[in-house]
N, C-alpha and C positions, 0 to 999 in steps of 0.2 A: 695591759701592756700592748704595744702595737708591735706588729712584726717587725716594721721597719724601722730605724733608730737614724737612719741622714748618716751616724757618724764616721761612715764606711766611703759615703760619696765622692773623696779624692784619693781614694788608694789608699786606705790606712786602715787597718784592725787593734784589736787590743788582745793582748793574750792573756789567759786565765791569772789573774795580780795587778792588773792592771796597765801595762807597760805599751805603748804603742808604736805600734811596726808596720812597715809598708808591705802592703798584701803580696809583695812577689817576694817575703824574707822568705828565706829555705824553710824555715823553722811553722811557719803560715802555709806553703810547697809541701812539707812533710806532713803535716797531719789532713792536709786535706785532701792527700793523695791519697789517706786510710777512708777518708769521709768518699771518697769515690768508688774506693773500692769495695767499701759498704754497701751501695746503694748497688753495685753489681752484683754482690751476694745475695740479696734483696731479690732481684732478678732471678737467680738460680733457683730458691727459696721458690718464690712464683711459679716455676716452671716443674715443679718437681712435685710426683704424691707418692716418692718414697720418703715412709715416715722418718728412716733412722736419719738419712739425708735429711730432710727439713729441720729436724731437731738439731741437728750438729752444727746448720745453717745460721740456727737463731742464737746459739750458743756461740757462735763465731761472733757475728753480729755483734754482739753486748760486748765480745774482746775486744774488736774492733773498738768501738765509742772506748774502751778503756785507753786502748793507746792511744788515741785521737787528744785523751784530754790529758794523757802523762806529756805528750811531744806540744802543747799549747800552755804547759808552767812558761812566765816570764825568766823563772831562775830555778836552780835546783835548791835554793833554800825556802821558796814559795812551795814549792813539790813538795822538798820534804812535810812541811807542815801541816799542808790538806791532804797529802795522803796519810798520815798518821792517825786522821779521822774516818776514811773511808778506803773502803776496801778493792781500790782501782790497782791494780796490777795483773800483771801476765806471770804465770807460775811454773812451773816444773810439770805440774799435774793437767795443763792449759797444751802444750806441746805433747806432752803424752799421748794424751786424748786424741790428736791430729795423727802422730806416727801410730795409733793403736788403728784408727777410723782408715787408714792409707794401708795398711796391711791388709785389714778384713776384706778391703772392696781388691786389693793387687792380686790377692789369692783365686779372683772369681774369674780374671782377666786373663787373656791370652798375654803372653809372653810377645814384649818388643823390643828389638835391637837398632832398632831406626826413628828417627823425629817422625813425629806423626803429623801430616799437614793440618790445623785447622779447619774445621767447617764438616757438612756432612748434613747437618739438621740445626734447626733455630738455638734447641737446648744444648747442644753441642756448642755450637757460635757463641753464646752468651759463656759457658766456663771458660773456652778460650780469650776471650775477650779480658773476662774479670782474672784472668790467672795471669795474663801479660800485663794488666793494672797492676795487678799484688806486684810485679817483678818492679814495674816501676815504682810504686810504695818503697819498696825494699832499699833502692838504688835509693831515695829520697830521704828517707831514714839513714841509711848508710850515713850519708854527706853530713845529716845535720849529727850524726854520732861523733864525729868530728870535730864538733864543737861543746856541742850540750851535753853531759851525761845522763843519761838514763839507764835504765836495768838492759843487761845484753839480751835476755829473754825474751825482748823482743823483737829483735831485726832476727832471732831462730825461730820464732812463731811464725813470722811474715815467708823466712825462706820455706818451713814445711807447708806454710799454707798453700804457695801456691805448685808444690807435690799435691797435696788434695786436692786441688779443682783440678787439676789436671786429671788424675785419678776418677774425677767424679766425670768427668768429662769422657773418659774412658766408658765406664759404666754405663752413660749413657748412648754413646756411641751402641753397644753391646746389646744393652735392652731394646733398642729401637732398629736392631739390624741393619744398620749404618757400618757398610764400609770404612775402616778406618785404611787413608791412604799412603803408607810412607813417603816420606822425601827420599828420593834416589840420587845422585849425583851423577 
């Protein structure tokens, strides 16, 4: 099979059932706002040899591809029937794991009352980076929620994810003795 398929060449994809849509439908916008901010996680993953963080990374990771291909059904009668075979969803126990991983590392942190500027160090810029992706994942999700049904589990996985990078962002601010600087008004 070859990478490339032509079929894409004037602006048009197919979503998982077949059904073909032009690459700027919301619905094509939302999942490949998750596929971006995958490949930012990817990044953080890269940048990190804390183990429980890389772990939690990779595990996000494979969430991500989860929602990517529940927001790329043609219809929710398509969804319902391939996901009945396989086991693509975001769970209760999936959002857990994020608000459990967001307390452990909140407890090691100093206490903040003010927005904290981005930047400080490379690995700091890249959570930033990929936590303002998620935000806009979120927003993109949101809109096509609107239209398409899916599980609510996940536009709350998307909102605590990007509380974790933030968090992880923290942490390494902390570990690397980087100033974190408030925004002051």
């Amino acid at each position: 099979m070859k990478i490339y398929t032509k079929s894409g060449d004037r602006g048009s994809t197919k979503l998982i059932g077949g059904k073909d849509v032009e690459k700027h439908n919301i619905q094509v916008d939302a999942y490949g706002s998750i596929d971006e901010l995958n490949s930012y996680i990817g990044l953080i993953r890269d940048f990190t040899d804390d183990k429980h963080v890389k772990k939690s990374l990779i595990e996000i990771q494979k969430n991500l591809f989860n929602i990517g291909a529940i927001l790329a059904f043609q219809d929710e009668k398509t969804a319902e029937k391939y996901l009945k075979t396989k086991r693509i969803k975001i769970q209760e126990e999936d959002i857990s794991t994020l608000e459990n991983n967001i307390d452990i590392i909140s407890e090691k942190l100093p206490k903040i009352d003010k927005f904290i500027i981005p930047g400080g160090h490379q690995k700091v810029s890249y959570c930033h980076i990929a936590r303002s992706v998620c935000r806009r994942a979120e927003r993109n999700v949101s809109k096509l929620k609107s239209i398409y049904n899916f599980q609510d589990e996940i536009l709350i996985y998307l909102n605590r994810l990007s509380d974790y990078i933030f968090v992880i962002a923290r942490k390494f601010s902390i570990d690397l003795e980087i100033e974190e600087i408030p925004w002051e008004t």
